[in-house]
TORNU-270647 format. One line per field, with one value per atom (N, C-alpha, C): residue number from 1; residue in one letter; x, y, z. Coordinates in nm, 4 decimals, padded with zeros to 6 digits. Example, Ala and Ser with C-alpha at 12.3 -4.5 7.8 and 13.67 -1.06 7.14 Angstrom:
seq	(1, 1, 1, 2, 2, 2)
type	(a, a, a, s, s, s)
X	(01.3190, 01.2300, 01.3200, 01.2850, 01.3670, 01.2900)
Y	(-00.5690, -00.4500, -00.3300, -00.2250, -00.1060, 00.0030)
Z	(00.7800, 00.7800, 00.7800, 00.7080, 00.7140, 00.7870)
//
This chain:
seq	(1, 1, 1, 2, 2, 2, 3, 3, 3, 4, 4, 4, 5, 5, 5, 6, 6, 6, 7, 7, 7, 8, 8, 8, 9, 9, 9, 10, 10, 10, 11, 11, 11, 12, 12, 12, 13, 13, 13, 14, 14, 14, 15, 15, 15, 16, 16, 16, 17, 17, 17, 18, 18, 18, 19, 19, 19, 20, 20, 20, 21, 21, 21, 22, 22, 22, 23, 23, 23, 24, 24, 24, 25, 25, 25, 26, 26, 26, 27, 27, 27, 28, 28, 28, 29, 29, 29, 30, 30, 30, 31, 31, 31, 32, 32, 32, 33, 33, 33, 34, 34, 34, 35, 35, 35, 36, 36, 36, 37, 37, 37, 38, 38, 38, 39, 39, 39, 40, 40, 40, 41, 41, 41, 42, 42, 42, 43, 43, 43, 44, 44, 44, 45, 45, 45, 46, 46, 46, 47, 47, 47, 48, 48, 48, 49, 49, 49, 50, 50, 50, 51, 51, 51, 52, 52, 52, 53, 53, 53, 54, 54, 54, 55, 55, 55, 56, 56, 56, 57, 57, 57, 58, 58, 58, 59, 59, 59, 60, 60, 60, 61, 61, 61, 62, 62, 62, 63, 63, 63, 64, 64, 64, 65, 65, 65, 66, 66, 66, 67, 67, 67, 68, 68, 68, 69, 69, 69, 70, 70, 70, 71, 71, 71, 72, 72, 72, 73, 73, 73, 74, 74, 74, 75, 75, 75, 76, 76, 76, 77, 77, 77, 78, 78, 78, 79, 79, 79, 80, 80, 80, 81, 81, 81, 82, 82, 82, 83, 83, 83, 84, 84, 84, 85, 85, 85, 86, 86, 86, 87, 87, 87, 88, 88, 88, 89, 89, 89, 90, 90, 90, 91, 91, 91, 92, 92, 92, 93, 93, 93, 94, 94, 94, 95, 95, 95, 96, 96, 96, 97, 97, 97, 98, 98, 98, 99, 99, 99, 100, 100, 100, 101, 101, 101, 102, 102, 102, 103, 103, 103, 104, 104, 104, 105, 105, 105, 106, 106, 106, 107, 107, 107, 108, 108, 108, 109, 109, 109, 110, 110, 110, 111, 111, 111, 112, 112, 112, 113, 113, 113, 114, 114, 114, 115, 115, 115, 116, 116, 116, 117, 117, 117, 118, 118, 118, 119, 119, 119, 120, 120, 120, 121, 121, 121, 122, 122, 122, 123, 123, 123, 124, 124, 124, 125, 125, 125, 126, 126, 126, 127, 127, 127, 128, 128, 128, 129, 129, 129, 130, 130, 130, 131, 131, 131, 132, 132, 132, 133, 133, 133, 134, 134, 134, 135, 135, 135, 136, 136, 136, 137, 137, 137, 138, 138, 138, 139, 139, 139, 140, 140, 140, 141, 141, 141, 142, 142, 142, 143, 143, 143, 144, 144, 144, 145, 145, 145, 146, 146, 146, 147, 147, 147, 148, 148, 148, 149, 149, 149, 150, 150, 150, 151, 151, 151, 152, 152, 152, 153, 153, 153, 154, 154, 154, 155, 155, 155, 156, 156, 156, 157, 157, 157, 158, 158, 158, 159, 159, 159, 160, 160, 160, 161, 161, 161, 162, 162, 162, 163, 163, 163, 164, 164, 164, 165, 165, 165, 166, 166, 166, 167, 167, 167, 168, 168, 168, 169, 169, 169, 170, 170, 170, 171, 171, 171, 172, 172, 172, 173, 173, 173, 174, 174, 174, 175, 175, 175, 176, 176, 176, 177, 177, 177, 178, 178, 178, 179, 179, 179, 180, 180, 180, 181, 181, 181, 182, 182, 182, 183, 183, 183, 184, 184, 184, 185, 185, 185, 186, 186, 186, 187, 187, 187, 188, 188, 188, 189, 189, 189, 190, 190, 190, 191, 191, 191, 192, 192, 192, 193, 193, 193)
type	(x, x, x, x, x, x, x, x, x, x, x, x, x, x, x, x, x, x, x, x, x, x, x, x, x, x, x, x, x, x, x, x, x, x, x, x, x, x, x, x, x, x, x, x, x, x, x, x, x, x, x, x, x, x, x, x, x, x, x, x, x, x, x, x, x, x, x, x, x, x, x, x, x, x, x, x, x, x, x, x, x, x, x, x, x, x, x, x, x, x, x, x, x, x, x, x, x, x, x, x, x, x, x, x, x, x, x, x, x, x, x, x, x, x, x, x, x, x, x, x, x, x, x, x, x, x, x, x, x, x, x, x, x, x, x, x, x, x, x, x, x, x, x, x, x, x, x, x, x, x, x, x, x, x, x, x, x, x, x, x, x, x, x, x, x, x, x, x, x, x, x, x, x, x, x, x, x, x, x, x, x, x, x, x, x, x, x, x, x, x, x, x, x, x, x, x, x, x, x, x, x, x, x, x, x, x, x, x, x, x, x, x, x, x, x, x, x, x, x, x, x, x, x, x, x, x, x, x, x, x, x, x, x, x, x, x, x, x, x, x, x, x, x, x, x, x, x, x, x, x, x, x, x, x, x, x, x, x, x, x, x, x, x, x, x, x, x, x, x, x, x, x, x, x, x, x, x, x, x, x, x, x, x, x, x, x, x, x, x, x, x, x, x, x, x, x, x, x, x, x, x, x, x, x, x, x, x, x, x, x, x, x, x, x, x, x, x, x, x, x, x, x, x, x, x, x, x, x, x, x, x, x, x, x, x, x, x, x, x, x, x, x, x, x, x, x, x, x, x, x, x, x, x, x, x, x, x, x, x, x, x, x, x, x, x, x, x, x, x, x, x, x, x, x, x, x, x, x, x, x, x, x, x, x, x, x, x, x, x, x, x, x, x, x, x, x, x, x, x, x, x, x, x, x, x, x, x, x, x, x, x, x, x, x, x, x, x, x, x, x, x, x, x, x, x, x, x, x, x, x, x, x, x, x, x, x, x, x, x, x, x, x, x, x, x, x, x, x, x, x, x, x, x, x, x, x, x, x, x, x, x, x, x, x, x, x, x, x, x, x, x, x, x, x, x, x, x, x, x, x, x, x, x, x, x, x, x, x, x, x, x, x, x, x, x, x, x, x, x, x, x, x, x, x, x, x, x, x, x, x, x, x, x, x, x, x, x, x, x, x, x, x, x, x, x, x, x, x, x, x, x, x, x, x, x, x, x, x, x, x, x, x, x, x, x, x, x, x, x, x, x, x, x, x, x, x, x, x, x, x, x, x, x, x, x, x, x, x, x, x, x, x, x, x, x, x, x, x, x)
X	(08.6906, 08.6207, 08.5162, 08.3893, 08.2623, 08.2909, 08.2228, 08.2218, 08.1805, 08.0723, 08.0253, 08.1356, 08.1795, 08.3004, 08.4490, 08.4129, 08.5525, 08.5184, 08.3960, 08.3358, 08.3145, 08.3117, 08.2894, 08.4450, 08.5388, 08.6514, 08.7156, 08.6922, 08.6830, 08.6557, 08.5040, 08.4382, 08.5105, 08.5386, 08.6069, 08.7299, 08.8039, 08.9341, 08.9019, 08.8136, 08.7880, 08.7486, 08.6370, 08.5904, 08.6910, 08.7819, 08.9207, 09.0217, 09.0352, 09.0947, 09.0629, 08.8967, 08.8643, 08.8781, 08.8799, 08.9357, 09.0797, 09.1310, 09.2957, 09.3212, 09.1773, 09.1799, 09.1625, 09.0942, 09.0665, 09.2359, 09.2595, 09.3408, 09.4569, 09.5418, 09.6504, 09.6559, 09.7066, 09.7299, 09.6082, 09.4744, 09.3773, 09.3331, 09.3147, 09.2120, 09.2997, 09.4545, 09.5696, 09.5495, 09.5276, 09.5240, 09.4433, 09.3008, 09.1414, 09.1595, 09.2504, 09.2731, 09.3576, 09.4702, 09.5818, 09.4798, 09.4079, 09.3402, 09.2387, 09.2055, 09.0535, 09.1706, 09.2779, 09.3336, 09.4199, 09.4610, 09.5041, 09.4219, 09.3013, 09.2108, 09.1033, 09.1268, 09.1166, 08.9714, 08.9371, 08.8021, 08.8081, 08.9162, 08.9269, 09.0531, 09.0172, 09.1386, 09.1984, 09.3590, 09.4404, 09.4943, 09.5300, 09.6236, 09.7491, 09.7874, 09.9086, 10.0420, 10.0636, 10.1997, 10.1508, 10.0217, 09.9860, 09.9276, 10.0061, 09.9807, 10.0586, 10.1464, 10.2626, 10.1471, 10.0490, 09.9640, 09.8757, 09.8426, 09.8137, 09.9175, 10.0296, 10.1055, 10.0852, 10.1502, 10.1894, 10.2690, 10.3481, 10.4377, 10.3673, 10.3100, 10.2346, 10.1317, 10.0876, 09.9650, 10.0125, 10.1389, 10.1726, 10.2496, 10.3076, 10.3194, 10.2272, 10.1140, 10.0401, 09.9170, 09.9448, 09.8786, 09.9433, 10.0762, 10.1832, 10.1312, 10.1515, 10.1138, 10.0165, 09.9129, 09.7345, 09.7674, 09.8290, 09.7599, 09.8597, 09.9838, 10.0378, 09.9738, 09.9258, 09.9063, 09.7426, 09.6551, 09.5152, 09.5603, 09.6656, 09.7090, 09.7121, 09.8351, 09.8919, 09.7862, 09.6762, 09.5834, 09.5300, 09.5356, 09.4815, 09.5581, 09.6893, 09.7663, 09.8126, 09.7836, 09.7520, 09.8627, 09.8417, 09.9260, 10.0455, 10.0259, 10.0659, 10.0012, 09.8532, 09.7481, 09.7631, 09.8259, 09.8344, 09.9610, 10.0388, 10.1881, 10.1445, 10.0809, 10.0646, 09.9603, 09.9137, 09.8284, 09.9110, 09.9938, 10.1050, 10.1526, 10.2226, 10.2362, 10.1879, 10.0569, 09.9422, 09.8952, 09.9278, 09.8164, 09.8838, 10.0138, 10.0855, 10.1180, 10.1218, 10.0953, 09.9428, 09.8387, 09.7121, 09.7191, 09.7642, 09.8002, 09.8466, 09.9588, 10.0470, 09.9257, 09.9086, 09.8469, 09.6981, 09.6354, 09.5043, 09.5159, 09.6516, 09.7031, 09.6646, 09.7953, 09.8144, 09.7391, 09.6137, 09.4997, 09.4238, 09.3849, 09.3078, 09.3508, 09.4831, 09.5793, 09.5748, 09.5577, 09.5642, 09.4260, 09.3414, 09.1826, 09.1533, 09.2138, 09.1202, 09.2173, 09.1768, 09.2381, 09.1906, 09.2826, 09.2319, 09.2108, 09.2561, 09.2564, 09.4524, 09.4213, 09.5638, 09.6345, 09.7518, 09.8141, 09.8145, 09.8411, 09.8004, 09.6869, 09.5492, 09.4249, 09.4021, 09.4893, 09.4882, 09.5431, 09.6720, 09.7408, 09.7211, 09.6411, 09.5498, 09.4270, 09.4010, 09.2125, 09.2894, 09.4248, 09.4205, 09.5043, 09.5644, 09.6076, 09.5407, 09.4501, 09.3971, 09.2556, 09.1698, 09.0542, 09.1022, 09.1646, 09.2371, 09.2658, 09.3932, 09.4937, 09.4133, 09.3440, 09.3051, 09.1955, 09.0801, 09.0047, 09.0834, 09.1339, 09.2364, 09.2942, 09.3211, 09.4045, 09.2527, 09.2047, 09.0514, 09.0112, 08.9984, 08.9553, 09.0213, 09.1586, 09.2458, 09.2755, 09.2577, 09.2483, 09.1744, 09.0111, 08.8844, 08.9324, 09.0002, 09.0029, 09.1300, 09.1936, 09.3086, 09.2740, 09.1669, 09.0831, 08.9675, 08.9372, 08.8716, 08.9481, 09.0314, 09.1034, 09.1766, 09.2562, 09.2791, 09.1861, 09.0940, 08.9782, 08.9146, 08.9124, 08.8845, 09.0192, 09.1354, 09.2391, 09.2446, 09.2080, 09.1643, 09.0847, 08.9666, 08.8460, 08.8193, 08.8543, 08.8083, 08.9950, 09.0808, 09.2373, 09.2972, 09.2172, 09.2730, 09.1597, 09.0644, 08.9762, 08.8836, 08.8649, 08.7524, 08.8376, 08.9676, 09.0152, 09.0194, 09.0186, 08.9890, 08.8162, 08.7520, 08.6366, 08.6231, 08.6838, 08.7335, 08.7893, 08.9106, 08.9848, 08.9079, 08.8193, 08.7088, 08.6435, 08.5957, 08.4760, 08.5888, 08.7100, 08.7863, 08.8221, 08.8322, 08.8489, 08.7685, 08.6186, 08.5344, 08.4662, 08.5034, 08.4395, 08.5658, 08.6662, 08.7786, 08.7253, 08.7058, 08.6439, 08.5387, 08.4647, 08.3237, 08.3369, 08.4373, 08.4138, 08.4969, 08.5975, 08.6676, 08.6195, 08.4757, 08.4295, 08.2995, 08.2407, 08.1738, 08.1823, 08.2981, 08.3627, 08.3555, 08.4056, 08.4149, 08.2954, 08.1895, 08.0542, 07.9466, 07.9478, 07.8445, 07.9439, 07.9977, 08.1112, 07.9876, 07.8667, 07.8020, 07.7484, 07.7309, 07.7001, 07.7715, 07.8918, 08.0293, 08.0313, 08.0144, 08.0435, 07.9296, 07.8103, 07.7358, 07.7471, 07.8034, 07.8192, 07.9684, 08.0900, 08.1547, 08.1599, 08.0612, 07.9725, 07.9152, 07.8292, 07.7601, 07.8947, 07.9717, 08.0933, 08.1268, 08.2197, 08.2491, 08.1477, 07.9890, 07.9445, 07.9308, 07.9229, 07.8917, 08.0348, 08.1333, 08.2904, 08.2738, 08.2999, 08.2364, 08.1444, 08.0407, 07.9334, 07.9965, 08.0595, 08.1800, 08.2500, 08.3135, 08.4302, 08.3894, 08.2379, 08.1816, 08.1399, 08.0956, 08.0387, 08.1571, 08.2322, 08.3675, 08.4228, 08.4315, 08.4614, 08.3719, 08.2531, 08.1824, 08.1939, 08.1903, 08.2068, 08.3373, 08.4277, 08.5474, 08.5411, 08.5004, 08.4972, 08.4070, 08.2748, 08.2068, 08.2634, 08.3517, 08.4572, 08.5266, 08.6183, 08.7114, 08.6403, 08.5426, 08.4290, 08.4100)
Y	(11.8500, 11.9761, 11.9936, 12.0167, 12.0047, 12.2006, 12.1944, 12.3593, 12.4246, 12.3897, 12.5120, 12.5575, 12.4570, 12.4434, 12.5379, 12.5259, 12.6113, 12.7305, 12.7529, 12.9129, 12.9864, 12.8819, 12.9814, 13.0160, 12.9501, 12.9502, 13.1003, 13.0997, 13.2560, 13.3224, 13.3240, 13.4550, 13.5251, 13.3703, 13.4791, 13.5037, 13.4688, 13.4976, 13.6582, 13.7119, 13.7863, 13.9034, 13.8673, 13.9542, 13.9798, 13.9093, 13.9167, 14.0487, 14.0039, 14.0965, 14.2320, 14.2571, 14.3711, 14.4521, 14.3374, 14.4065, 14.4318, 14.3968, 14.4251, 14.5820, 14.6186, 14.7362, 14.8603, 14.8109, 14.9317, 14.9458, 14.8067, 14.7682, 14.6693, 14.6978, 14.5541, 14.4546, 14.4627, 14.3955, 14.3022, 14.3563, 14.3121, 14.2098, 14.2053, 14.1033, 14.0072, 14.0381, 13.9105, 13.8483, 13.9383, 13.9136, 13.8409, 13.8486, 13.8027, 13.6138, 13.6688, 13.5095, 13.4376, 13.4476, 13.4285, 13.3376, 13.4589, 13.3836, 13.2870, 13.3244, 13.1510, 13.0635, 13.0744, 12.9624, 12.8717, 12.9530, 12.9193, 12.8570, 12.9231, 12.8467, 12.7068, 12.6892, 12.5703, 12.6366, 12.7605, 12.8155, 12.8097, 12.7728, 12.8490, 12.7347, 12.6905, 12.5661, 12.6430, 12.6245, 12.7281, 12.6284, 12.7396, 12.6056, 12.5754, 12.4326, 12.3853, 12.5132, 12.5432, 12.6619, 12.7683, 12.8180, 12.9247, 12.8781, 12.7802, 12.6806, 12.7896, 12.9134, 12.9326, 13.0904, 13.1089, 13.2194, 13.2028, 13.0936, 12.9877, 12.9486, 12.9815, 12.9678, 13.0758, 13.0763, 13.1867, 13.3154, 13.3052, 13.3639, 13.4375, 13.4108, 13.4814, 13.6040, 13.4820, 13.5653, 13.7044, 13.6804, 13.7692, 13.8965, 13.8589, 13.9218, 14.0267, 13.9872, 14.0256, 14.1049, 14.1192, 14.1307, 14.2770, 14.2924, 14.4448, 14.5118, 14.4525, 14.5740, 14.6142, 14.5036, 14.5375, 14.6730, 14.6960, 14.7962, 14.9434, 14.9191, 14.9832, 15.0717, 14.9679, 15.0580, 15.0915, 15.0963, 15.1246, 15.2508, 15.2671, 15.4150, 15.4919, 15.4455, 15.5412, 15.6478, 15.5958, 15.6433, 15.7534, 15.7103, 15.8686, 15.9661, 15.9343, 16.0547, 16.1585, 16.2432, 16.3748, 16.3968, 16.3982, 16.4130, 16.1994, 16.1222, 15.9915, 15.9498, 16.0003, 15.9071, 15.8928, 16.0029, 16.0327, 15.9474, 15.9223, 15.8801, 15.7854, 15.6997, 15.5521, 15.5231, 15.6424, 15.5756, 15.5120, 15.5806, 15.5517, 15.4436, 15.3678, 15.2238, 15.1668, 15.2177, 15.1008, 15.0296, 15.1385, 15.0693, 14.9607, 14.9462, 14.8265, 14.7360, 14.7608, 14.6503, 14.5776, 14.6491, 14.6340, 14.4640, 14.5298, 14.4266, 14.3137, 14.3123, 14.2364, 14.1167, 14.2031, 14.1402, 14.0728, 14.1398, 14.0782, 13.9328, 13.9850, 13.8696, 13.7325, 13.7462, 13.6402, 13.6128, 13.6538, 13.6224, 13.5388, 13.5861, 13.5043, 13.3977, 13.3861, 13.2615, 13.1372, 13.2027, 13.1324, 13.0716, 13.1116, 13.0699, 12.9715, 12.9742, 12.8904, 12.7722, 12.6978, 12.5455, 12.4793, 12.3768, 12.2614, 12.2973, 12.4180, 12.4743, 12.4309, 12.4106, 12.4429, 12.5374, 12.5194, 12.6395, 12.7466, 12.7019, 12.8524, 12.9032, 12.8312, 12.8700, 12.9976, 12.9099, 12.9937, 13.0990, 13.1203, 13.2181, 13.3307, 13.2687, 13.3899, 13.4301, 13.3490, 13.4532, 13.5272, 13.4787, 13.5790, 13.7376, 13.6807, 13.8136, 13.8676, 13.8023, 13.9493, 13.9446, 13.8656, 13.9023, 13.9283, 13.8863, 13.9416, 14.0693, 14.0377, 14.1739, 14.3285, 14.2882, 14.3925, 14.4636, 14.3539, 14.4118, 14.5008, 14.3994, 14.5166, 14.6848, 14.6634, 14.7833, 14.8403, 14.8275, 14.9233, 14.9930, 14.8639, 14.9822, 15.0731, 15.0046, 15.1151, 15.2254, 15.2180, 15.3707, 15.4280, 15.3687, 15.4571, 15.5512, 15.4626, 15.4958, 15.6337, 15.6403, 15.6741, 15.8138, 15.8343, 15.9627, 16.0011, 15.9029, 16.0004, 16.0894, 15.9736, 16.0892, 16.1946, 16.2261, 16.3165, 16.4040, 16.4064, 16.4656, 16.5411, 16.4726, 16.5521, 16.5946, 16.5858, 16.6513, 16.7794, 16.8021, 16.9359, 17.0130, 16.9365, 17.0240, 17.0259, 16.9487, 16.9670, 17.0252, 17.0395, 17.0348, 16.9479, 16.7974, 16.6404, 16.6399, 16.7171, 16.6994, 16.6306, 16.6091, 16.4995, 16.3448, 16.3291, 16.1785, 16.1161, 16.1148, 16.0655, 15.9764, 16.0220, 15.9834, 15.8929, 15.8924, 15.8207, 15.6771, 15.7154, 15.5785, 15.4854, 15.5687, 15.4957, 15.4332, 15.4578, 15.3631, 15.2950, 15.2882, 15.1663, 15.0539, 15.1116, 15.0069, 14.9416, 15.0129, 14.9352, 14.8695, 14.9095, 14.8186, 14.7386, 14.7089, 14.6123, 14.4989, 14.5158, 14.4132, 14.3902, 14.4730, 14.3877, 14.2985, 14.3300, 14.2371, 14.1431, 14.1281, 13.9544, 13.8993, 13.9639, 13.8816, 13.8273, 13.9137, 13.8619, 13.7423, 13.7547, 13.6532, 13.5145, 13.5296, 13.4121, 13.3225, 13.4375, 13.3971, 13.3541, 13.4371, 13.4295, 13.4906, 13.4401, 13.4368, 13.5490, 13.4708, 13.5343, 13.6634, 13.6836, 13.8151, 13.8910, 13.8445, 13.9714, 13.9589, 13.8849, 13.9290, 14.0211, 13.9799, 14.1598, 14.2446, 14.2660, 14.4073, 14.4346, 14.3659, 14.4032, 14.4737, 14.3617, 14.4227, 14.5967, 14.5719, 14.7328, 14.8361, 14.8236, 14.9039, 14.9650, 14.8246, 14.8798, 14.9142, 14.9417, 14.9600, 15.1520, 15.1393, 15.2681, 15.3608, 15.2731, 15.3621, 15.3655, 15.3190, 15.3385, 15.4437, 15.4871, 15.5992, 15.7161, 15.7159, 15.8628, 15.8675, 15.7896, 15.8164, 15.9434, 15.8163, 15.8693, 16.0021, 16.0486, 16.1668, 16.2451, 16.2356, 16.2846, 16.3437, 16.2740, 16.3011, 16.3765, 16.3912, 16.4445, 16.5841, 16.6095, 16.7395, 16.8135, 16.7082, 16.8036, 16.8313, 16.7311, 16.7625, 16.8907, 16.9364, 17.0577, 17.1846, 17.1681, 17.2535, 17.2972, 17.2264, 17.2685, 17.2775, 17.2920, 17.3114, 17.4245)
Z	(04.3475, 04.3709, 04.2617, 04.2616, 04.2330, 04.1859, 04.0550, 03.9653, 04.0731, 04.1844, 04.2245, 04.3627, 04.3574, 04.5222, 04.4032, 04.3103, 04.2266, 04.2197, 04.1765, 04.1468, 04.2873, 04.4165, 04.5489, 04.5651, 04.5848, 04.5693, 04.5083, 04.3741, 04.2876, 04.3588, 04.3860, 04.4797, 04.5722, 04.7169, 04.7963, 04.7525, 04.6765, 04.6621, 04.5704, 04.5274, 04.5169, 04.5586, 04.7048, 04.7804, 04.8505, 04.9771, 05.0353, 04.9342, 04.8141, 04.7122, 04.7426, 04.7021, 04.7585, 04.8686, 04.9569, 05.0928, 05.0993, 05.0460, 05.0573, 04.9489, 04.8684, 04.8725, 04.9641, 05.0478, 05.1493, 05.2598, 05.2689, 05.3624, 05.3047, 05.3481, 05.2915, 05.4186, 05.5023, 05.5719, 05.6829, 05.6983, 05.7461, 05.7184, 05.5973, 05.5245, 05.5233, 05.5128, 05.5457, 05.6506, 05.7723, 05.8892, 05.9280, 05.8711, 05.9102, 05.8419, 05.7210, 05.6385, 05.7609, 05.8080, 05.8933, 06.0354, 06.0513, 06.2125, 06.1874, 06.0656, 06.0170, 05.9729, 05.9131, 05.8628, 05.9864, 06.0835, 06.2055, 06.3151, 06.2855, 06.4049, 06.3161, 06.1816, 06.1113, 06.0679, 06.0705, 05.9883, 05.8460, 05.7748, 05.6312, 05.5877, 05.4709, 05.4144, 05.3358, 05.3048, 05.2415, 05.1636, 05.0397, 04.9196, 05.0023, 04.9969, 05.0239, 05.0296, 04.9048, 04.9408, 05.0204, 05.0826, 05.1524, 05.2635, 05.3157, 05.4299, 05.5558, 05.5068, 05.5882, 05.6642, 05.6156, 05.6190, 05.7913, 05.7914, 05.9350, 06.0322, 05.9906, 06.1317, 06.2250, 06.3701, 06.4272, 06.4240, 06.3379, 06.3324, 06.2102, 06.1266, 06.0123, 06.0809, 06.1840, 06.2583, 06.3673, 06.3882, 06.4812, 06.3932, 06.2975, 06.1743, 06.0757, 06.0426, 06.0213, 06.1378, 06.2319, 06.3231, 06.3456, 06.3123, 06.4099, 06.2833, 06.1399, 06.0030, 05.9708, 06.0502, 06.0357, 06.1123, 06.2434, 06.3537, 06.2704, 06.2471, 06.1816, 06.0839, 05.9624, 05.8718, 05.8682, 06.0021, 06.0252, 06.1059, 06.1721, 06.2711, 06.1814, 06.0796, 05.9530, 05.9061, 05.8805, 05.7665, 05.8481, 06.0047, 06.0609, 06.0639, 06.0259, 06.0482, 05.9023, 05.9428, 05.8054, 05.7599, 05.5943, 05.5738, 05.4966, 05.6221, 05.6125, 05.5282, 05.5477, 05.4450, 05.3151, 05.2839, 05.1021, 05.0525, 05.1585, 05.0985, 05.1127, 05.2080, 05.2114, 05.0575, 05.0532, 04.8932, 04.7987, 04.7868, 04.6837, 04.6887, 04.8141, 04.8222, 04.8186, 04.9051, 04.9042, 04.7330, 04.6885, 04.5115, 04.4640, 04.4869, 04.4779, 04.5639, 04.6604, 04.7665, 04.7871, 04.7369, 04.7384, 04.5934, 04.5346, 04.4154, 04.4308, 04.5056, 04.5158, 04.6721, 04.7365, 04.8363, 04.8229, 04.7228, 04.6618, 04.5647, 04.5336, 04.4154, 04.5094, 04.5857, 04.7410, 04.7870, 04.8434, 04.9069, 04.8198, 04.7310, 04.6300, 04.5433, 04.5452, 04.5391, 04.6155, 04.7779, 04.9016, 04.9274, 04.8716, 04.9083, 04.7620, 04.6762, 04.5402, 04.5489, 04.5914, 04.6215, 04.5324, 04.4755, 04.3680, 04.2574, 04.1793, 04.0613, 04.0253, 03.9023, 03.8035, 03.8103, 03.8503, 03.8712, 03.7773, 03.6341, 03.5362, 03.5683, 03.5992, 03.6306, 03.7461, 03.8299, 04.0016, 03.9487, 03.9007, 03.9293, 03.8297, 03.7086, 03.6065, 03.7008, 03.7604, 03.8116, 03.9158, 03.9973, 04.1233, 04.0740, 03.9730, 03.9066, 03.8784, 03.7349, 03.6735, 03.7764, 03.7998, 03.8986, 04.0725, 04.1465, 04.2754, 04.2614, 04.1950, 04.2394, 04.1066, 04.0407, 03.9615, 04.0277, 04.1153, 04.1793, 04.3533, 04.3928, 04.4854, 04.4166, 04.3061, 04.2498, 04.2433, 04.1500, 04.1384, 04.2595, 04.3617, 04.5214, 04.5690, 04.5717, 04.6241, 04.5333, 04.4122, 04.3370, 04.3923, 04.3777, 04.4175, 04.5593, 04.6390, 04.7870, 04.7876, 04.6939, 04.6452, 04.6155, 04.5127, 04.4630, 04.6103, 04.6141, 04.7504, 04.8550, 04.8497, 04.9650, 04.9404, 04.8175, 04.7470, 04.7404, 04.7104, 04.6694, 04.8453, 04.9016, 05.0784, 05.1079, 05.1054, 05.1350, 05.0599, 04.9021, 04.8430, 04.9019, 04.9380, 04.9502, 05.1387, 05.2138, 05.3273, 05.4125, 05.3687, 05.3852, 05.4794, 05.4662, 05.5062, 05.6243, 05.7082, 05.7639, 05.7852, 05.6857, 05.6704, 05.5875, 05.6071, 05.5502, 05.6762, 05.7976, 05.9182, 05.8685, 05.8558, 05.7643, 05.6649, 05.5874, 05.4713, 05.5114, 05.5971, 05.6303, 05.7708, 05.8432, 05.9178, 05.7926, 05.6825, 05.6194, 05.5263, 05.4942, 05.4504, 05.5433, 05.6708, 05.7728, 05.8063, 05.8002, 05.8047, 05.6927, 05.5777, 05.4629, 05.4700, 05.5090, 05.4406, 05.5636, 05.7060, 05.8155, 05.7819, 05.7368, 05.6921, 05.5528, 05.4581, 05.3464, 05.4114, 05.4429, 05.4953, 05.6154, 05.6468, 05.7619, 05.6820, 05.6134, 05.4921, 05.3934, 05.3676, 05.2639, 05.3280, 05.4681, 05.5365, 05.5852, 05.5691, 05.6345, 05.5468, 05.4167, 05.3386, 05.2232, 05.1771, 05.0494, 04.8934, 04.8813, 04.7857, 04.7643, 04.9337, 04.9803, 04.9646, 04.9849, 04.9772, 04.8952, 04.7819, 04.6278, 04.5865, 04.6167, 04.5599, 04.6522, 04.7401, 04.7926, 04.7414, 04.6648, 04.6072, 04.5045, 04.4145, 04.3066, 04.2917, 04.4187, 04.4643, 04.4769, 04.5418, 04.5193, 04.4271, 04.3433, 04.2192, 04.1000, 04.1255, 04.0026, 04.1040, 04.2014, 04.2941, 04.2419, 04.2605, 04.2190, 04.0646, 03.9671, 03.8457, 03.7805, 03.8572, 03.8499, 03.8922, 04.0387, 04.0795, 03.9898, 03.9432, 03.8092, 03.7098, 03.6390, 03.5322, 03.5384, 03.6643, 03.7138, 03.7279, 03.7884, 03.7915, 03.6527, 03.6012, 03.4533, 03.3355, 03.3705, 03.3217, 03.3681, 03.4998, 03.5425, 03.5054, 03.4735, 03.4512, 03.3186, 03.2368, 03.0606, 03.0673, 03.1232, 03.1256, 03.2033, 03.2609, 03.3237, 03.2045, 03.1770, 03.0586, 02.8815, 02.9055, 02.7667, 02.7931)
//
């Protein structure tokens, strides 16, 4: 494997990550059906991600936990699991995609770059919706979880297509979530001043 075939490798195992912030189970899912229909080469131990039974698996928790989020009230509790399952599942994904790396190697970038960038989104996604459940009284999180569903299908269809692309619109994200923070925080420090 050639540096630049290692560093694309990173990427999507990165961008996928991200998507397993908006979503856990999708971006599993989206990995599951390229690795099954021979679109996408998986490391040897995440060979089991491409079977059927993975795919049909991942297929009932995708629809599952994309219903969940519309339902008021569900959305907020699923945050709570989700931030760790988001982790745990970003970890895995980005494990499953960086082939031909050292295992200390693999399993340091999918931790701390995977599953950290999963945790980051799903916070962000975490405070938003909190934040419209205050202010709109969960009205507008129907809203919210439409543009995670659709940013989590557009980044692992991304990833798969144009891997670099999804990394700067990951990029754009998290420097976009980063700025709400900062702003966020600013307004409250002048609140309590």
């Amino acid at each position: 494997m050639t540096g630049s075939d290692l560093a694309l490798s990173i990427v999507l195992g990165v961008v996928l990550a991200a998507a397993t912030g908006f979503r856990v189970f999708l971006p599993m899912l989206i990995v599951s059906g390229a690795a099954y229909t021979g679109h996408l080469s998986l490391d040897n131990s995440f060979a089991w991600l491409g079977t059927p039974s993975a795919l049909t698996m991942l297929s009932v928790a995708a629809l599952v936990e994309v219903l969940a989020y519309y339902v008021p009230g569900v959305d907020n509790l699923l945050d709570a699991v989700a931030t760790p399952a988001a982790f745990v599942a970003g970890t895995i994904v980005s494990a499953a995609v960086m082939t031909d790396l050292p295992p200390m190697a693999k399993w340091m970038a999918a931790v701390i770059a995977g599953g950290g960038t999963a945790s980051f989104t799903q916070g962000v996604t975490a405070i938003l919706r909190a934040k419209s459940t205050v202010f709109t009284g969960g009205f507008g999180n129907p809203v919210i979880a439409t543009g995670e569903l659709g940013g989590s299908v557009l980044l692992s269809l991304l990833a798969l297509a144009a891997p670099l692309a999804a990394f700067a619109v990951v990029i754009l994200i998290l420097w976009l979530a980063l700025r709400l923070i900062r702003r966020q925080r600013r307004g409250t420090q002048r609140v309590n001043n």
